[in-house]
C-alpha positions, -999 to +999 in steps of 0.1 A: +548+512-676+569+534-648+553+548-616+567+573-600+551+576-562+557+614-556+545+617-524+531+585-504+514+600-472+479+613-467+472+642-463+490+666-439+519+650-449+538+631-422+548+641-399+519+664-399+529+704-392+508+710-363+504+669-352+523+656-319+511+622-323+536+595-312+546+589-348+555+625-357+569+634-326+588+600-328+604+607-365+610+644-351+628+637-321+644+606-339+630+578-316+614+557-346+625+544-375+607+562-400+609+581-437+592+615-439+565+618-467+544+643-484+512+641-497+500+614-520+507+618-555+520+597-582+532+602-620+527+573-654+544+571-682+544+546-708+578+556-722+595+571-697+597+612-713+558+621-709+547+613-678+506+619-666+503+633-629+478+615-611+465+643-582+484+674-579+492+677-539+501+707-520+537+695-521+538+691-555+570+716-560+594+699-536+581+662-557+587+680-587+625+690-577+630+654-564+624+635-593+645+646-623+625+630-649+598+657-644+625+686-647+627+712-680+647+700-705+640+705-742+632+741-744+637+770-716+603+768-702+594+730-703+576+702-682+581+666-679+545+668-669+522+660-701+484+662-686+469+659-650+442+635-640+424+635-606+410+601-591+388+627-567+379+663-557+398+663-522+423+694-512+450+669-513+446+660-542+438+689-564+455+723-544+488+716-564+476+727-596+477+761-581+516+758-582+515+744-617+501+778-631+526+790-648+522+756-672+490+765-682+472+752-704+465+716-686+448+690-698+429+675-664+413+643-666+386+642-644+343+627-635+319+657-640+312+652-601+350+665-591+346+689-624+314+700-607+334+705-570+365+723-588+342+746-608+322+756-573+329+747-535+367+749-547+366+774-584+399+758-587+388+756-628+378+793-629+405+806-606+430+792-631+416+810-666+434+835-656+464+820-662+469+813-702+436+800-701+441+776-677+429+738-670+408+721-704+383+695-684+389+661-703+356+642-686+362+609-673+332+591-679+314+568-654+286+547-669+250+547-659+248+515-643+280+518-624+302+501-639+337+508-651+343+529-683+374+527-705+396+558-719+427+571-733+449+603-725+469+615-751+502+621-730+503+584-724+495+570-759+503+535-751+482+532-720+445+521-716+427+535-682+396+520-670+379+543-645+358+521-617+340+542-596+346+534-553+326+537-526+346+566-511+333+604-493+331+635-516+355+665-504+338+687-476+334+714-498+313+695-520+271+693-517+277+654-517+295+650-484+277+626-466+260+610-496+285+606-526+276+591-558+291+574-581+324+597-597+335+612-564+360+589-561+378+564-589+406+541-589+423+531-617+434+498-637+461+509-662+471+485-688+499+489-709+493+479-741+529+473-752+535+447-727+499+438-715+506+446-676+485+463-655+480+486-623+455+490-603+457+525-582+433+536-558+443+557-530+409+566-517+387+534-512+361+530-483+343+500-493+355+463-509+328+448-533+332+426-556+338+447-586+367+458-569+379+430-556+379+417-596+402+449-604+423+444-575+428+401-586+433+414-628+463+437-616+500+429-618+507+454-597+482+475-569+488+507-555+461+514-532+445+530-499+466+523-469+454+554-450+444+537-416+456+503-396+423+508-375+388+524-383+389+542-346+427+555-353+424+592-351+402+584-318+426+563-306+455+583-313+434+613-297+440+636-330+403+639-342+369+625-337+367+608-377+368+573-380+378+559-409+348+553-425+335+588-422+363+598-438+361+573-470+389+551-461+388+512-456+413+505-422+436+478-432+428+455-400+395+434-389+377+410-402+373+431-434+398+452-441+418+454-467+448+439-458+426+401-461+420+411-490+455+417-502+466+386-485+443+362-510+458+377-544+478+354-567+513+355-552+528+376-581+509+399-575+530+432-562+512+451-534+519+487-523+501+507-499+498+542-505+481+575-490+491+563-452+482+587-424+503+599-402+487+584-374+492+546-390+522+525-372+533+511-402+553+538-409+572+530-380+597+502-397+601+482-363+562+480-355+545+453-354+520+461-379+549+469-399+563+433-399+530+420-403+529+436-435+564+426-445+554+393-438+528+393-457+546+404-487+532+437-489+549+470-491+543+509-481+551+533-506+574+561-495+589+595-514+605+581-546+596+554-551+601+539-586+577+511-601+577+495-631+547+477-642 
């Protein structure tokens, strides 16, 4: 299985446009030792021609013209880009299909909540019929009693997905903020059938249970929500009144945050963090936090990435 990470920040991108936060003004000014990063995004492939985008971000033409395995090259208008599947409804997520018009018709992959939020709060589904008739919903399915539901997707033929749905926020926009339900927000565990290996990808996850906490210990590889080192961050960084929580994301520190969780895997397991604010210190390579991930064995995604599974 190859992963490409298009774009490994949350969103706003980092550093942010309008953000003067110590990190942003720090890679700016060139006082930190930092990588810029656009918005989280990532693209699967199961033999390395079609590749499935997972969330289509506002930046989604400069990831496009970084990685050349999504350029044309069999006919003159052409797409390494085979389908799209969205793990949630969010603007960061979803406002890059708009720049994918002109490849329409899409496949999209998605729960009947985000369907729901794409076809009202955000019409992204109706705004884009007029465009060679535009995005066909492929319903990702999340069972009644909560638990995870597998599928395929037909530009990946040799891949399994298992949707699992997460205790996350639903998009602003959407009638649900403030009380989601299950299929606002999915991760992922990807199996390649080929070579029976599997990811695990979840860039949105507010809550650790113990159905996730099972997806997270049957994964070679995880890819997952490394948005905040501290619930109070935006506070603290005096950018914004949100704490994590509020906002659907699990901080990495305290007593339960995900990083103790990453820290008990089986030792082969490979651990990426992805979807990192711009507020987080670990982008800074000579933080603290940043060593004690390193010496923890666990790494932060960043613009081109390549991972293979």
């Amino acid at each position: 299985m190859h992963v490409l990470v298009l774009g490994a920040a949350a969103g706003g991108g980092f550093p942010q446009w309008n953000c003067n936060c110590r990190l942003c003004l720090g890679l700016r000014r060139g006082d930190i030792e930092a990588l810029p990063r656009t918005q989280s995004s990532i693209a699967l492939s199961g033999d390395g021609e079609r590749w499935l985008l997972c969330n289509a971000s506002p930046d989604i033409r400069t990831q496009l013209a970084a990685n050349p395995e999504l350029h044309p090259k069999r006919v003159p208008r052409d797409s390494g880009i085979a389908g799209v599947l969205l793990v949630d409804g969010q603007i960061d997520h979803t406002t890059g299909l708009l720049s994918l018009r002109e490849g329409c018709p899409f496949d999209v992959w998605c729960t009947p909540n985000v369907h729901q939020d794409l076809s009202g709060g955000f019409p992204l589904f109706s705004m884009l019929e007029h465009w060679q008739g535009g995005l066909t919903w492929r319903p990702i399915a999340i069972d009644d009693d909560h638990l995870e539901a597998s599928f395929e997707v037909s530009a990946c033929p040799d891949l399994t997905f298992t949707a699992v749905a997460l205790s996350s926020n639903a998009p602003p926009y959407s009638p649900r903020r403030g009380a989601p339900t299950p299929g606002d927000n999915i991760g992922l565990l990807v199996e390649d059938r080929r070579h029976g290996t599997r990811l695990f990808y979840a860039p949105g996850l507010g809550e650790l249970d113990d159905r996730v906490r099972d997806f997270l210990a049957q994964a070679d590889c995880v890819l997952v929500d490394g948005t905040l080192w501290r619930d109070d961050e935006l506070i603290h960084a005096g950018v914004g009144r949100a704490t994590g929580r509020d906002m659907g994301h699990l901080a990495l520190s305290g007593e339960h945050g995900l990083l103790r969780a990453l820290t008990v895997l089986p030792a082969t397991t490979r651990r990426v963090l992805i979807h990192i604010n711009n507020t987080n210190p670990i982008l800074d390579e000579r933080s603290e936090e940043r060593a004690t991930l390193t010496a923890a064995g666990i790494e932060v995604a960043f613009d081109g990435m390549r991972l293979t599974v």
